[in-house]
N, C-alpha and C positions, 0 to 999 in steps of 0.2 A: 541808509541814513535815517537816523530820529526823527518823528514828524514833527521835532520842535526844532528841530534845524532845519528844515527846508524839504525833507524826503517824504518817501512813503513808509518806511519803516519796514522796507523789505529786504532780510538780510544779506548782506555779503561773504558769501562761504569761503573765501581767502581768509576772513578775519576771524570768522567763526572756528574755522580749522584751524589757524594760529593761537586764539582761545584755548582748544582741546590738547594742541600738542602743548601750550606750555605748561599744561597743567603739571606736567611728566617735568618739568624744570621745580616748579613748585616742591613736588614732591621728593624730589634727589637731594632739593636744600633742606627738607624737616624731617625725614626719615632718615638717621642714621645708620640704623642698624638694620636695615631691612636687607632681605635676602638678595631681593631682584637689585636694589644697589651695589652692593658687591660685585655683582656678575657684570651690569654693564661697566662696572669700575674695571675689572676683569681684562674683562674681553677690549676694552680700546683703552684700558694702559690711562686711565683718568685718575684722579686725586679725589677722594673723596670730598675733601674741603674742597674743591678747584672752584664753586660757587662765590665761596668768601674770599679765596685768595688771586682772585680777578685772571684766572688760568685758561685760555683756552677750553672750550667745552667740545671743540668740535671732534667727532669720530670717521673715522674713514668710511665704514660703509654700513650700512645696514638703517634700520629704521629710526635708529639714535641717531645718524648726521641729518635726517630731517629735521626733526626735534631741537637738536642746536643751530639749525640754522635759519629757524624762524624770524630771529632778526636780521636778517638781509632779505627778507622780503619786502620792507617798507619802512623808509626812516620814522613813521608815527609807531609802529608793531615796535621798531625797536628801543625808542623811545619810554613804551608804554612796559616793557620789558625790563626798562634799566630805573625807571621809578616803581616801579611796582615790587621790585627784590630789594624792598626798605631793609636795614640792617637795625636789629634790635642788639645790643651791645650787651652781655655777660661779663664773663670773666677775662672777654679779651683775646683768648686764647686761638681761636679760628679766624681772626680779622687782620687783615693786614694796614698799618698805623698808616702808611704814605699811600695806598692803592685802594682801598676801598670807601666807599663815601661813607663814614659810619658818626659822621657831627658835620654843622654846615650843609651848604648848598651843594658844595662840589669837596672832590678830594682834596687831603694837602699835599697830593702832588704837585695838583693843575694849578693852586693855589698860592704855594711858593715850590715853585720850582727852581729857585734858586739857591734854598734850604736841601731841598731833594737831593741835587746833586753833588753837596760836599758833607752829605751824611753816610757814615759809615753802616747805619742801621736800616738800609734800603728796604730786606725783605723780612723784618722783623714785624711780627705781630702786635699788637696795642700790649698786650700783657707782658712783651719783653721790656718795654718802652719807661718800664718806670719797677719802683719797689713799694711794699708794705711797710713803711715805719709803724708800727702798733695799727693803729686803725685809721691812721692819715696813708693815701697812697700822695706818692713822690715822682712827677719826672723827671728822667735823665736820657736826654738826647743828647747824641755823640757826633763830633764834628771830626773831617781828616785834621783839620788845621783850625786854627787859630782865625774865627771871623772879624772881615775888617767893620768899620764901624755899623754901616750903613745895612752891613748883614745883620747886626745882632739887632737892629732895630725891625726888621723882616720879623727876629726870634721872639720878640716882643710881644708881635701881633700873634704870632702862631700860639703862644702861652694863654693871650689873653678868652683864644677860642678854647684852649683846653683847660684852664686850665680849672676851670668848676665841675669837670667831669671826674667820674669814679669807677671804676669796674665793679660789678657783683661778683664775689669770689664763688659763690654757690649756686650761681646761675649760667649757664651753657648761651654761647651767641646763637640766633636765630635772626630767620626772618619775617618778616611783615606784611601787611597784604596793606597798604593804606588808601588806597580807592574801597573799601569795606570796611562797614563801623568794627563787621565784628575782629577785624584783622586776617579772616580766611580769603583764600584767594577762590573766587568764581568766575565762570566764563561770563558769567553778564557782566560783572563791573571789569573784568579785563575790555569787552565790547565801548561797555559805554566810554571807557576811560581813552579808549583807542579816536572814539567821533569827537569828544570833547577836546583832543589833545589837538585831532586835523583842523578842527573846523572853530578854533579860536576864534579866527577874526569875523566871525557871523553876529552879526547885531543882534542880542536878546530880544532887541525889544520888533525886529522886523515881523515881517506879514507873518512869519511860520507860526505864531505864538494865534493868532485869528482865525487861519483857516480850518482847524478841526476842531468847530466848539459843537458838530451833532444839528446846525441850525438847518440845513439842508438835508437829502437824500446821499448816500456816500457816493455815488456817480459823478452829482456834481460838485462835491465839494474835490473830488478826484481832476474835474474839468477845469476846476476855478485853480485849483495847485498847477498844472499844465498850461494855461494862461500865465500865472503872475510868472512863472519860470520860462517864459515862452519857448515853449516846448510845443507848442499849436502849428500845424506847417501853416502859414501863408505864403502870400506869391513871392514877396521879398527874398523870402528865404531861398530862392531860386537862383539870385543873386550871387549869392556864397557859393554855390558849384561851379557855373560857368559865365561866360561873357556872353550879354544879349546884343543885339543891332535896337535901334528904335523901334521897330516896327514889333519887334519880339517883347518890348518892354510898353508899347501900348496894352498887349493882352493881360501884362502885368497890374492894369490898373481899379482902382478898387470895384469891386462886383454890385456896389450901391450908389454911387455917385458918381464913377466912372472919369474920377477928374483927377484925383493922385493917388498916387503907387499906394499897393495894398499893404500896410503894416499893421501890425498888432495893436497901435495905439492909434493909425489912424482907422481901422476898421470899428474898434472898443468904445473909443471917446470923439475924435477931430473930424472923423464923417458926418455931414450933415445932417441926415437922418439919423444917425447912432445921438447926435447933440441933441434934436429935435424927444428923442424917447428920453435924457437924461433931462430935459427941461421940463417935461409933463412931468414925470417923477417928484422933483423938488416941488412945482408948483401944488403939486398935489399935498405935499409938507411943509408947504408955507414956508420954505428957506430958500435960500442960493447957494448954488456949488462952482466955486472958480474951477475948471478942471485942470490937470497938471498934465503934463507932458509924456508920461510914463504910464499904465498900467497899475504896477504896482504903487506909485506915490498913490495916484487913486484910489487903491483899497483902502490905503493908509488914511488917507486925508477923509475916505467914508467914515471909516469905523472910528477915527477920532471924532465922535458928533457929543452932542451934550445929552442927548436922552439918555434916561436911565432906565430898569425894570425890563417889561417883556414891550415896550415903546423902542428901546433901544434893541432887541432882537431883531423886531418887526425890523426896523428902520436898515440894520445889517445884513439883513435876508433880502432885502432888496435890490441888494448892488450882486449879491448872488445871482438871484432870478434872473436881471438884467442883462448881466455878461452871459450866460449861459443861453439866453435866447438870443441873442443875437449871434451866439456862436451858432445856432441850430438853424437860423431861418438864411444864415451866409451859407450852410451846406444844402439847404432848399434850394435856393437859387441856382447854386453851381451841379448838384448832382439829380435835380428833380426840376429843372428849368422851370420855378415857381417863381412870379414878383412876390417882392416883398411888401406887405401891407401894415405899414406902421402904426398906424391906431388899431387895428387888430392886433398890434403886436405889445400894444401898452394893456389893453384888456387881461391879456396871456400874462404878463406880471405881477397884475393886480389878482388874477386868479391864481395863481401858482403860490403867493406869498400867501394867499390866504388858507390853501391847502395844506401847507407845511406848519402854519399856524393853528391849526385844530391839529396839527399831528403832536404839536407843544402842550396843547392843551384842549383835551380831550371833553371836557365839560364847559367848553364855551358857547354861551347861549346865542350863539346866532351862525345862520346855515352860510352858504357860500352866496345866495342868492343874495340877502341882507350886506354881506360883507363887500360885494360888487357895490350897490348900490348906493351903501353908507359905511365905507369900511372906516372913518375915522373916531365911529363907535367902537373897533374892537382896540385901535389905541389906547380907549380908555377902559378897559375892561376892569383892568386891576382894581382904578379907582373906584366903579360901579360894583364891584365885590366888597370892597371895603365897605361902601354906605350901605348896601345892602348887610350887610352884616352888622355894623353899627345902630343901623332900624329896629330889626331882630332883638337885639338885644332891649335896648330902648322899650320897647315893646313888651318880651317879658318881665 
């Protein structure tokens, strides 16, 4: 998945492979006359139009029935499949009027399907479907019988979708690639077209768009994505496998305060000492943070803050540092029988934010020692560059 939906961007070789073999779809529908078309036309008894004329594609054996039946591997793949073979409309002559989507959302089968069925010109192509009067084209659709009223009002609407189209006499149907500006078909935009399709209902504007702005080391921005996904094991999660007795869900309880079951939000945010290090934090920024319930609201409710510049970095690399140490000194405890020492552990914030902070910016006048001691001088750095540079000039 995208790291702008939620993943790590590491690919999936089902859809990757589905990519590559449709490519071989692709290419059956814009090469007519090629050799190796013929043959598999050939050898499984296929149509060469069977693309446009909505036929069955599938073959009995051989490495062609892989190939057509990449869409039954996943209702998004086939999805992504059935929008992606956009019909560019010619002279008509390879398209079939009631079966293929070749104007509108959907066909005018699925559309009036009650037209469908008492028309006589079921497997006729767009180009049978009407005549040339001089250089006005004409439709003429054919009915078994005589429609009653309430039909021809159906014939109505069906007219009113066609009836501002035209065929090009000198131009041949084809197809489209419309997930690409340029019209060609690629395995990326077949990919991306495939995630965008699954993964609609993900909120644009959620954590995914935050978490990989470069402001940390990728470890832990790797650590911080496995957090808000809770993907981190805790003892809760022990829960979901089997059923404990009391005394088995005593050892369950949290490794710092020892007073409720160990969760990802009470270990993060509602432990005592976890609240105690987010309070020195804020104090230290002269604001208030209500904390929310969740993890992720948390991130969210951080990184909405009002600073702007490299004040508003600073301030986001904090909730990083934070969750991230406290994910590292809960594995102290538990795998290196170490207590935890929480004003040592606010110091470890204040030094780590200021490390990653010279790694932003490389020419900042002041050491780590300075930054410890008076770090709400490197807040205003920006500003202190500006005057310093506005002096300068002044000056000359």
């Amino acid at each position: 998945m995208p790291k702008m939906m939620g993943g790590l961007y590491v690919g999936d070789l089902q859809i990757k492979n589905a990519s590559m073999l449709f490519k071989w779809w692709w290419h059956f529908s814009m090469e007519h006359e090629a050799l190796w078309k013929r043959i598999i036309c050939s050898i499984h008894d296929l149509n060469p139009d069977g693309v446009f004329k909505s036929e069955d594609k599938v073959a009995k054996f051989g490495l062609w029935k892989s190939i057509c039946s990449i869409s039954t591997w996943d209702i998004h793949i086939a999805e992504v499949t059935k929008q992606g073979m956009k019909i560019q409309i010619g002279n008509g002559t390879k398209i079939s009027f009631w079966e293929n989507l070749w104007i509108g959302h959907i066909t005018l089968k699925e559309g009036f399907p009650r037209l469908f069925s008492v028309s006589i010109q079921k497997n006729k192509c767009v180009a049978d479907m009407g005549v040339w009067q001089g250089d006005n084209w004409v439709w003429q659709l054919q009915w078994k019988r005589r429609l009653f009223q309430w039909e021809l009002l159906l014939v109505d609407q069906s007219n009113l979708l066609i009836e501002g189209f035209t065929p090009l006499r000198e131009k041949d149907d084809c197809h489209i690639w419309p997930f690409d500006k340029t019209r060609c078909y690629t395995t990326k935009t077949f990919v991306n077209a495939f995630y965008k399709l699954k993964y609609t209902d993900l909120d644009r504007k959620h954590w995914f768009n935050q978490v990989w702005k470069g402001l940390a080391p990728p470890r832990y921005e790797i650590l911080l994505w496995a957090i808000l996904w809770k993907r981190v094991n805790t003892k809760n999660r022990v829960l979901k496998w089997k059923e404990m007795s009391w005394e088995e869900l005593r050892i369950l309880r949290c490794i710092f305060c020892r007073e409720e079951l160990k969760t990802l939000s009470h270990l993060f945010l509602h432990c005592k000492f976890s609240w105690q290090l987010w309070t020195g934090i804020c104090d230290a920024w002269d604001t208030t943070w209500v904390c929310p319930l969740e993890v992720d609201d948390a991130f969210l409710m951080w990184y909405d803050s009002h600073f702007v510049g490299f004040e508003r970095r600073l301030w986001e690399v904090f909730f990083i540092a934070t969750v991230t140490l406290i994910w590292e000194l809960r594995n102290e405890v538990i795998f290196e029988n170490k207590s935890p020492n929480w004003t040592c552990l606010v110091d470890q914030v204040f030094l780590r934010v200021g490390l990653w902070g010279k790694a932003w910016k490389k020419n900042l006048p002041y050491t780590l020692e300075e930054w410890l001691n008076n770090w709400k001088a490197m807040r205003s750095w920006k500003e202190k560059r500006l005057v310093q540079r506005t002096t300068l000039r002044l000056e000359s």
